[in-house]
N, C-alpha and C positions, 0 to 999 in steps of 0.2 A: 830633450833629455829630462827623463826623471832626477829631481833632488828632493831630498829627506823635507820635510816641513822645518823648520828651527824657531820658528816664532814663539814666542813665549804669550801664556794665556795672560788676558788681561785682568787683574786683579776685581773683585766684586765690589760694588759704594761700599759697602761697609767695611772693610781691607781698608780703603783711601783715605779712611776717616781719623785725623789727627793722629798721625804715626809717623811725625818727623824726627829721624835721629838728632841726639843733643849734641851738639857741636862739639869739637876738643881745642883742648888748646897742645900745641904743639912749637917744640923749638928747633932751631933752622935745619940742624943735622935731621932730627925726625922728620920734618918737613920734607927735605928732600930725600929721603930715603922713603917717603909716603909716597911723594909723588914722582917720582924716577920715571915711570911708563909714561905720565901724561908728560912731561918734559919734555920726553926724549921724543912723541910722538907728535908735539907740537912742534917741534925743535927742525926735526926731519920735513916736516911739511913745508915749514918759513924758508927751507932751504933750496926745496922742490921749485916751489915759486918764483925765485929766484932766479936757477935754474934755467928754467921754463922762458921767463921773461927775456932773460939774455938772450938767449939763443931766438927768440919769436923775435925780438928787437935786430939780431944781426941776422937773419936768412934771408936772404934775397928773395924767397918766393915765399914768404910767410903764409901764404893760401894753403901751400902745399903740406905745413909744419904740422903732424897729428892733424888733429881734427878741429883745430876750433874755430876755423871757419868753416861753412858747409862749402862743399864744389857741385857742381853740376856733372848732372848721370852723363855719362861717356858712354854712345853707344856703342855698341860692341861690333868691328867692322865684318864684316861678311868674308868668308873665310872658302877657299879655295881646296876642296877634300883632296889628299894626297893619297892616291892610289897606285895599287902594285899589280897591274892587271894581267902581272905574266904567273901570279900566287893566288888565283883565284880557285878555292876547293870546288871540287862541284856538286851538283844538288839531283839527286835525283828521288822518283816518284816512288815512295817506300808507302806511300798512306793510301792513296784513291784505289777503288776496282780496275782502274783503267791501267795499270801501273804497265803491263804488257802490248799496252796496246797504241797505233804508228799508223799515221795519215801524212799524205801529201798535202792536203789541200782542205783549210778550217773555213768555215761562217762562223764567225764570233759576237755572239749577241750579248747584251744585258737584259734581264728581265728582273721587272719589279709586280706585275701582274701574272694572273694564270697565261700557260700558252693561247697566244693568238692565232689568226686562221694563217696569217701569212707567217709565222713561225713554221704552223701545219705544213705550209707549202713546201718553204726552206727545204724541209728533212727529207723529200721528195726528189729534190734537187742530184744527180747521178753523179759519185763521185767526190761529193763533201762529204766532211762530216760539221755538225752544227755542234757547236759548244757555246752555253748558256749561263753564263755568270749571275748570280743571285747578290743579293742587298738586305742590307733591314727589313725591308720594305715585302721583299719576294714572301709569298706566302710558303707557311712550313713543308706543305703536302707537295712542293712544285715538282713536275715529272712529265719527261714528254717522249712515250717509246722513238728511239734512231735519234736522242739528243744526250750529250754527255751533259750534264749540269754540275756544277759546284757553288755549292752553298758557301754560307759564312764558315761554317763549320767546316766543309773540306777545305777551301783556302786554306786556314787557320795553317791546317796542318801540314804545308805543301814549304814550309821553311822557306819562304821566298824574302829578301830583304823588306823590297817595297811595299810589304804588308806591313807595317810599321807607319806611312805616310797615306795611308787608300781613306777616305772617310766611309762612311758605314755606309748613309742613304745614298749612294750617287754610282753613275753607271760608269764613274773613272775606276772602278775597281776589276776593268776588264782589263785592265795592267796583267792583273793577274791570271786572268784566260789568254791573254798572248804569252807569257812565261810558258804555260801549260801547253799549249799546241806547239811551241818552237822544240820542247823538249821533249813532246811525242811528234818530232819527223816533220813538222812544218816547214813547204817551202813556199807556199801561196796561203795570205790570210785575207780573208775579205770582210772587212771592219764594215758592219751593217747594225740593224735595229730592228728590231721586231714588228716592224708597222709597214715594211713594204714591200712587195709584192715582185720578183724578177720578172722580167719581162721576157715570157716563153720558157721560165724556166731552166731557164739553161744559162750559166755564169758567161762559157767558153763562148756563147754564138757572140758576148758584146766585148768583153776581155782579152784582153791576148792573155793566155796563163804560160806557154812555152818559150819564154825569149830566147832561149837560144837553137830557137828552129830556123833554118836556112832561110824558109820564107819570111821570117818576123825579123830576121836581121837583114834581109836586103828587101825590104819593103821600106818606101819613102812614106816620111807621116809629115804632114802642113805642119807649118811652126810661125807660131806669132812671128812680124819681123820684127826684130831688136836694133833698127834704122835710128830709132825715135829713143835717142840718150837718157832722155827725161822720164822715160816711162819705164816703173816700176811694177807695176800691177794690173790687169786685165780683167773684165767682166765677160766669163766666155760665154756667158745664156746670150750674148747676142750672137756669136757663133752658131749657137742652133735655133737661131728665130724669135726669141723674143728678148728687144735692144730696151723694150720697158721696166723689165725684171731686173733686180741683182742680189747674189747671193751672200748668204750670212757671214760675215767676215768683210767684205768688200769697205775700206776706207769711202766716210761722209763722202768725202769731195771726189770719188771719182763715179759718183751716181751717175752724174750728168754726161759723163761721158759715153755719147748711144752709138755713134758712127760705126759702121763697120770697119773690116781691115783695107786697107786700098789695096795689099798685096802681102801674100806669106812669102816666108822660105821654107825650105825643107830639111830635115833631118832623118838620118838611117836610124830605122826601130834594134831592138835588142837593149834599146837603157831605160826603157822607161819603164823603173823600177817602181814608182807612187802612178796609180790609173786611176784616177778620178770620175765616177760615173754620175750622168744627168739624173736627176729623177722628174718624173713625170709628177700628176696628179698635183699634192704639195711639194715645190723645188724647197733643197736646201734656202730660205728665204731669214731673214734678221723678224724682232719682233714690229718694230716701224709696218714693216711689209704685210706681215702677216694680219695685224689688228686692225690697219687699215683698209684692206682690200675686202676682207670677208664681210660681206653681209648677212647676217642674223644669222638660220640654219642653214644658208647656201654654201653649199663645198665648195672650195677653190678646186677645179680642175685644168689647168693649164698641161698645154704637150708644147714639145721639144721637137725638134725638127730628127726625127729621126735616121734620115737618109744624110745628113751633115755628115763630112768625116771626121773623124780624131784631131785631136790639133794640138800639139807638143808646146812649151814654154823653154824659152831657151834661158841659158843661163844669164843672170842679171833681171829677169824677168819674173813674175808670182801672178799665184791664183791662190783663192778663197780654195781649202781643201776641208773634208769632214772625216766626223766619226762613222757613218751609214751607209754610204756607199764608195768604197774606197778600197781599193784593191792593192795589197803590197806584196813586192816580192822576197825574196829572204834577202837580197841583197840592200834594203829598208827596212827589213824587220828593229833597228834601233831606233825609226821613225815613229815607232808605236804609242812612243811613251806619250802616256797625257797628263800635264801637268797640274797639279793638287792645292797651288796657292792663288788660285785665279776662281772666276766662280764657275761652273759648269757647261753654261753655255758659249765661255770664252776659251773654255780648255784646246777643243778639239781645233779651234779658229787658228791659235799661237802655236799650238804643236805645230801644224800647215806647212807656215811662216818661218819656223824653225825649221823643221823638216826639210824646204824645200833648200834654204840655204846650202845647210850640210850637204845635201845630195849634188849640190855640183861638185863638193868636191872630191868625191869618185864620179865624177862621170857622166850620174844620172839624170833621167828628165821626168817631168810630169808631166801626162798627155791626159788630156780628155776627152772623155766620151761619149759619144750617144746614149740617148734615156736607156738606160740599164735595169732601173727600179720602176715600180709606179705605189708612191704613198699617197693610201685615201684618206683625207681631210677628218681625221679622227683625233690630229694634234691638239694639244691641249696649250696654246703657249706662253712663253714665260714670257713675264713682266720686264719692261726696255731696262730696269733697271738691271737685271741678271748680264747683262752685253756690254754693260757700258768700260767692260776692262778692255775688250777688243772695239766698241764705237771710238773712247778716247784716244788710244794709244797706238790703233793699228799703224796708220799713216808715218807716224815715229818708228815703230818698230822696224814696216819696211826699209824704211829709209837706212835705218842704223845696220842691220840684216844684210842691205845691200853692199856698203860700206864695210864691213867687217869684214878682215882677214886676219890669216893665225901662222905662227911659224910651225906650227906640232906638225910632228910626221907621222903620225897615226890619228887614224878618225876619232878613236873611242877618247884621246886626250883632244882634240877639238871639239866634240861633241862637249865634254864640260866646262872647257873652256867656256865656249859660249853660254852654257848657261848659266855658269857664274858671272858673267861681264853680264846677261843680260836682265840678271837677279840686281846687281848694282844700278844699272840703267831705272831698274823699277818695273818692269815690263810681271814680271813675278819676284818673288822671296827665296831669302836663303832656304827655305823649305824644297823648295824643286830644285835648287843644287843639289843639295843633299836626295831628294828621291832620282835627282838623277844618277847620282854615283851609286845608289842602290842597286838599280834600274841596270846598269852597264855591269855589275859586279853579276847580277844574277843572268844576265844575259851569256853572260860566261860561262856560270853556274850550272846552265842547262845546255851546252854544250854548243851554241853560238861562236862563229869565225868573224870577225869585226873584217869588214869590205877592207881591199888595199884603196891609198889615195890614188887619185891622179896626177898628170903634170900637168896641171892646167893652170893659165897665167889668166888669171879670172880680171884682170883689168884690160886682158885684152881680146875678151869674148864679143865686143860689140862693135861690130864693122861701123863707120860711119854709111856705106854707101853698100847696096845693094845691086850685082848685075843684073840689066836688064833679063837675061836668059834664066839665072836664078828666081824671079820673080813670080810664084804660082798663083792665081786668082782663083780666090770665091769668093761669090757673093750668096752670104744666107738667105737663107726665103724668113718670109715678115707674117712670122704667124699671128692670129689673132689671139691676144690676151684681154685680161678679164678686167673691167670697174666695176667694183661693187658687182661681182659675179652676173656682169652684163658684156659680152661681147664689144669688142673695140670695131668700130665703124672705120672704113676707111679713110674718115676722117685723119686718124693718127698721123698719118704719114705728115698730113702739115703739121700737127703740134707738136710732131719728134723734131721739125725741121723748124717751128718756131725755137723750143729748148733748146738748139744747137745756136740759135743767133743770137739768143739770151748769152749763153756760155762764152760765144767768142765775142762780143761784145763786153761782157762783165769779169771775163776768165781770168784777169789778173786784175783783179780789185777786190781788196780786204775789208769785208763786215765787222767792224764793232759792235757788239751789243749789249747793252747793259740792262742784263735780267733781275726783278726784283726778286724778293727771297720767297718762297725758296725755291736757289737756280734748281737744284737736283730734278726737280721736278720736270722740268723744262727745256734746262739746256740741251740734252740730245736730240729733241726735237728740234730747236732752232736749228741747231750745226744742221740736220738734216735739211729742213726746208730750204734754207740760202745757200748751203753748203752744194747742192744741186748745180747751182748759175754762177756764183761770184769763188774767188781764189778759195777764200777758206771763210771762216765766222772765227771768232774771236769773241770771247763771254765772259764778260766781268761781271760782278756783283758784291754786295755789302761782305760777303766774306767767300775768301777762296773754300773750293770744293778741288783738291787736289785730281783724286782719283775723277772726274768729267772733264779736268781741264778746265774749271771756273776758276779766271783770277779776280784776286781783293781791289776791290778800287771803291771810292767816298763820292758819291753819284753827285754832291755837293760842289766836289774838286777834281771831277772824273778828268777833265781837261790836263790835268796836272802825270797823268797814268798816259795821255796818245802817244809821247814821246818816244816812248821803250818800245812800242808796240808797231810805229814807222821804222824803229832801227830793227827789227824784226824782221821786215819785210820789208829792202832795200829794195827788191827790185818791183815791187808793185808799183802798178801807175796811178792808183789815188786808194783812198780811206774813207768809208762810208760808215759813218757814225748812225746807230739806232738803238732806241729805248725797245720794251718790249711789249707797250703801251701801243705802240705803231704800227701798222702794217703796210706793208712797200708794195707795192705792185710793179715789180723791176719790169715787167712785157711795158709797162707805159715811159721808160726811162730812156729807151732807145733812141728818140732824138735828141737828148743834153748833152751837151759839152763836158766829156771828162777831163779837161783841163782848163776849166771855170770852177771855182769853187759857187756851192749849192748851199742855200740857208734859207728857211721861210721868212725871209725878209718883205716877201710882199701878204703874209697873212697874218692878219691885223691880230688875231686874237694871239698869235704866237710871238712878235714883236711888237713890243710896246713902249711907250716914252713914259716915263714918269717924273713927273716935279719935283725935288727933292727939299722943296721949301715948304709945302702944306702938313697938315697936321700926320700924326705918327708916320713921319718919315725919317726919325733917325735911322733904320736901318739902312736907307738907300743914302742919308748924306755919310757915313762913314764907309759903304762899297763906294759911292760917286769920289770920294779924299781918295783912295785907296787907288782908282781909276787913274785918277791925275798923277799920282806919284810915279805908277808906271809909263804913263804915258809919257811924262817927262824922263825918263831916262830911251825912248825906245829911240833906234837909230831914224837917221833922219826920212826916208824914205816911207817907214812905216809910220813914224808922226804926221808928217804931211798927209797921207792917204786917211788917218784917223781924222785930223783936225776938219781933214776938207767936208767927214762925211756927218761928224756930229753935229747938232741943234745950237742946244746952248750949253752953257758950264752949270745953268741951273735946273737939269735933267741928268735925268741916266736911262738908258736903251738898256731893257731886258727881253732876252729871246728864251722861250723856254728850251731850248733845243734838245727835240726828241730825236731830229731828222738832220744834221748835215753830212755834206763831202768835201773834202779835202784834196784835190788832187798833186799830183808828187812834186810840182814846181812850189807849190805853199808849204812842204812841209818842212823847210827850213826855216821861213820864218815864225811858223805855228812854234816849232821850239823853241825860238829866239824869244820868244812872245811869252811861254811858259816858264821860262829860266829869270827872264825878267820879272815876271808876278812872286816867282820866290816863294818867302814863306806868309808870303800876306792869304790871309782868308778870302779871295774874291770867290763869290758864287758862280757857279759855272751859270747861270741864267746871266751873268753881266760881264763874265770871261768872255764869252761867245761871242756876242757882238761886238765888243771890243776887238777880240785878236780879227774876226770879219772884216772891219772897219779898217782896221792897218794894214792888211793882207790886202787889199784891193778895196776899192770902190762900189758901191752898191751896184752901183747901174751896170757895173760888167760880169755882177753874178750874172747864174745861168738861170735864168725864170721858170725853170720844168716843176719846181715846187709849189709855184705859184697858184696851182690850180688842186692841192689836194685838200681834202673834207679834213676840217679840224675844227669841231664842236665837244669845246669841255665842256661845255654846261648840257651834254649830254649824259642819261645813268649810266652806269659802273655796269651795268648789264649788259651782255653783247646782243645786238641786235642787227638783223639784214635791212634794216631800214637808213642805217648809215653808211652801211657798206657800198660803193661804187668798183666796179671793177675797171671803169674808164679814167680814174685819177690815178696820179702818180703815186699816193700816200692816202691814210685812214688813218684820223686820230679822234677820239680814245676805242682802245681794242681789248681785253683784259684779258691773258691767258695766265693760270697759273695751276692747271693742270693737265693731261691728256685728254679730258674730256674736253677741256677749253680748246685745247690746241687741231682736235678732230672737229669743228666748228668753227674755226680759224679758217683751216684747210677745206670745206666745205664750201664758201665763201669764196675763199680765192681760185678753185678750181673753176670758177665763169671766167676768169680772163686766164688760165694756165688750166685745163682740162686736164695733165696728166700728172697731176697735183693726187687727183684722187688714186694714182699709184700708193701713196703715202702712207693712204687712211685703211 
């Protein structure tokens, strides 16, 4: 707000100079007839104060009273759009050349470069029409005869809500090209990209586009079995031949999972509204995949078994879905939506996830399909960090996705529902609520019919037991995939079949790790390597990273954080503690005892005795006081076992512990053992062997640690000359970036060959 200046100019030195009025003398009445205003103005304030005081002295919540203490910002809760979707006006196409103009059946691309060859192809293609969405980025001149395009500038004008939420450089602004095709007659859209290639041209030969053709609805399609409670999510590239690969989206810990199906069931076609197609050449792949596999100018080319058949997901069940090749019917056309507060490479992952939810409840299924595309290795790709909204959270998401149910009796109020509940979860922002009730309003807007629900009792879609007679078998053929753009030797088969006795040997045992700073750098890459064999990883560090999933723990007192972290994971059968200093060689871990606790108790440089009577030892006589005081309260059981295993009272045992395990019968007293140290400072170098010590006796550790390489007075520099792939453990290892960690994985790939999937 503009106000008038009032300030009075300040007087010049020479003004200031000895110009003070002569005082008067004045009697009481003139006096106060002089000063009346300042009385009265002083008078009123002393009163205020007053006032003031009383009332701040009797309010019960004084914080609250005006403002004179500060409160703390109250965020503002996320907030549920009320909408009236039977008042929705509608929008139609007054602005483009195309405004008269009515297709069945869209290829919907984004282009941010001139047309490409395989754009070229697309427009060839018999029976689409191709619509090309433009960006910042699109150059001015873009034009490609037999393509509709819309620029920034036609958007603009096309009054669709969601232009409001679209960011400028990014290919989510094909929001806005599925609006445009739904409202010119769209009843098949096939959500693809400009970089790859159909296979023969022809959408229909790999698609089904007619669901409600007599043959498409009494044709049986294989269906994952949903026998297996537990199982949420599927990697179907081992459906068509390659159980080495997994695609962009696929949660860390279900990498590891190679085995084929023992048996499908079937399902009648006509609902599988979301088609999911393979692609050849470059698959749908995360960046993990991609960075590490490719070597230098050599193309990945990798094929897909093409004679596999289709294979449907039943409800309670999910796959990885995309933006590129992905075939919707109109009865999905609300699955479009890609969401705007996530980063770009995570969009199309969660839309999937969402998507796939919602579709059961009309009815539908997602089926996939034989290589339909082939993309030439032209990809350019993005940095692990762009993923890491879908690396962290997918696994959660499913989870929550799958659990989730609604009482609304119309899709279009479950559809926001859920992304409001899923905005509070954290999964995305009040921002894609809100573009979602855009989204659903202009859906309207362009003359869109929201699918009826179904009656379906979705807790009781999953038979325990499967009949015999229902039971369809395949088995995929085992094609060969690429290391380091080098054909796989028949070798694989055993080191797919070593990975699977890692897995059920380690599959429910929990990684600790504690990465130095900075995690971000590193931690998706852990989750990925261990995340492969053991339950899950778990990554702490000097300060949480929310969005990776790195929690805060004092590497000092890390021992003091295991507690929360076993009641986490009740039903795992032990706890394996690792620095990131260390590397494990879990292939050599297979004959240890998981119900022995493990600690390098037999390596000298890692357990050590020290005197606490020689010179600069106070630091160890006030951990060793500090020792004794716990030790004297711990029950008797675990005194006994300490007493029996220490030296003398004039030492203390320090383990550096990079490496132990914990298994589930100790980790009652590991807490009992933490609750007692309390708020004393002991060092986790002198926690460790203590709670060891009381936990059990040395000699009935399990000695598999006994034999790994641990040379600190080796450099900070990684080097293959330390590395053993025949020990259990390597100590010191130094990764603190992806070049470290492609080096790491280099190394460990002599005793786990399919490691260099990774890289």
């Amino acid at each position: 707000m503009l106000v008038q200046d009032r300030s009075t100019p300040k007087p010049s030195k020479t003004q200031q100079v000895l110009h003070f009025p002569q005082p008067k003398t004045l009697d009481f009445p003139q006096w106060i007839s002089f000063n009346l205003f300042k009385t009265a103005a002083i008078s009123l304030l002393a009163l205020t104060i007053a006032a003031l005081f009383f009332l701040y002295t009797n309010n019960d919540s004084p914080t609250t009273f005006l403002c004179f203490k500060p409160h703390s910002k109250i965020t503002k809760p996320i907030e549920l759009p009320k909408l009236n979707f039977k008042s929705i006006p509608p929008i139609s196409d007054k602005s483009s050349s195309f405004a008269s103009f009515s297709s069945d059946r869209w290829i919907l691309v984004s282009v941010s470069g001139y047309p490409s060859d395989s754009l070229r192809k697309m427009v060839k293609i018999k029976g689409w029409q191709v619509l090309a969405i433009g960006n910042s980025r699109t150059p001015l001149d873009w034009s490609l005869k037999g393509v509709i395009y819309l620029s920034m500038e036609d958007q603009a004008k096309l009054e669709f809500r969601v232009l409001e939420y679209l960011p400028y450089e990014s290919h989510l602004r094909k929001s806005v090209g599925y609006l445009f095709a739904i409202q010119h007659g769209a009843k098949v859209i096939f959500d693809a990209d400009d970089r790859g290639d159909v296979v023969d041209g022809d959408l229909g030969k790999h698609f089904d586009l007619k669901l409600s053709k007599a043959s498409v609805m009494q044709e049986k399609i294989l269906q994952y079995s949903n026998e297996n409670l537990n199982r949420t999510v599927v990697n179907p590239y081992i459906h068509f031949g390659q159980r080495s690969i997994w695609p962009r989206g696929l949660p860390l810990e279900n990498v590891g999972e190679i085995g084929h199906e023992k048996f499908y069931s079937e399902v009648f076609g006509g609902m599988q509204y979301i088609q999911q197609g393979i692609s050849n050449g470059v698959p749908d792949v995360d960046s993990f995949f991609y960075f590490t596999r490719r070597s230098g100018s050599e193309a990945l080319d990798i094929k897909f078994d093409d004679h596999a058949p289709k294979v449907a997901l039943p409800q309670g069940m999910m796959v990885p879905l995309n933006s590129f090749n992905t075939l919707f019917h109109s009865n999905a056309f609300w699955a479009l939506m890609l969401p705007v507060s996530v980063s770009t490479m995570a969009s199309d992952v969660l839309r999937g996830y969402w998507a796939q939810r919602l579709l059961w409840e009309i009815g539908g299924h997602v089926v996939v399909y034989p290589p339909t595309i082939h993309r030439y290795d032209k990809v350019e790709a993005y940095p692990i960090t762009e993923e890491k909204d879908f690396h962290v959270n997918v696994g959660r998401l499913i989870n929550f996705l799958v659990s989730w149910r609604s009482t609304k009796v119309k899709l279009f109020d479950k559809i926001l529902e859920l992304s409001y509940l899923m905005a509070k979860e954290g999964f995305w922002t009040e921002k894609d609520v809100k573009f979602t009730a855009a989204w659903l309003q202009d859906l309207l807007a362009v003359g869109y019919v929201q699918p009826r629900l179904k009656a379906i009792k979705l807790d009781q879609l999953r038979p325990t037991t499967i009949g015999h007679a229902d039971r369809k078998e395949f088995i995929p053929r085992k094609l060969p995939s690429v290391h380091l753009a080098v054909e796989e030797s028949e070798t694989v088969n055993y080191e797919i079949g070593n990975l699977i006795r890692w897995r059920k040997f380690f599959g429910n045992v929990v990684v600790i790790m504690f990465v130095s700073e900075p995690g971000e750098q590193t931690a998706l890459e852990w989750r990925l390597l261990y995340g492969r064999v053991f339950k899950t990883v778990v990554i702490l560090s000097n300060s949480a990273k929310a969005d990776l999933a790195v929690e805060q723990a004092t590497l000092d007192q890390v021992y003091k954080h295991l507690p929360k972290i076993f009641d986490r994971f009740s039903s795992a059968e032990g706890f394996l503690f690792l620095r990131d200093n260390t590397l494990l060689n879990y292939w050599n871990l297979l004959q240890a005892d998981k119900t022995k606790l493990w600690i390098t108790n037999k390596v000298p440089q890692s357990w050590i005795t020290f005197s606490i009577d020689g010179k600069d030892s106070e630091w160890f006589s006030k951990q060793a006081d500090m020792v004794k005081k716990v030790v004297s309260t711990m029950p008797v059981h675990l005194q006994v076992n300490y007493k029996e295993s220490s030296t003398t009272e004039q030492s203390l045992i320090l383990c550096n512990s990079e490496l132990f395990y914990i298994p589930r019968q100790f980790v009652g007293d590991f807490a009992d053992l933490v609750g007692l140290v309390g708020k004393f400072e002991i060092h986790t170098r002198v926690a460790m062997p203590m709670f060891f010590m009381a936990m059990d006796p040395p000699y009935k550790y399990d000695s598999v640690l006994n034999t790994m390489i641990y040379k600190p007075e080796a450099s900070s520099s990684n080097s293959s000359n330390i590395y053993s792939a025949q020990v259990p453990a390597v100590y010191p290892w130094t990764v603190s970036s992806e070049s470290d960690f492609i080096e790491l994985i280099r190394s460990m790939a002599t005793g786990d060959p399919l490691l260099m999937e990774l890289l």
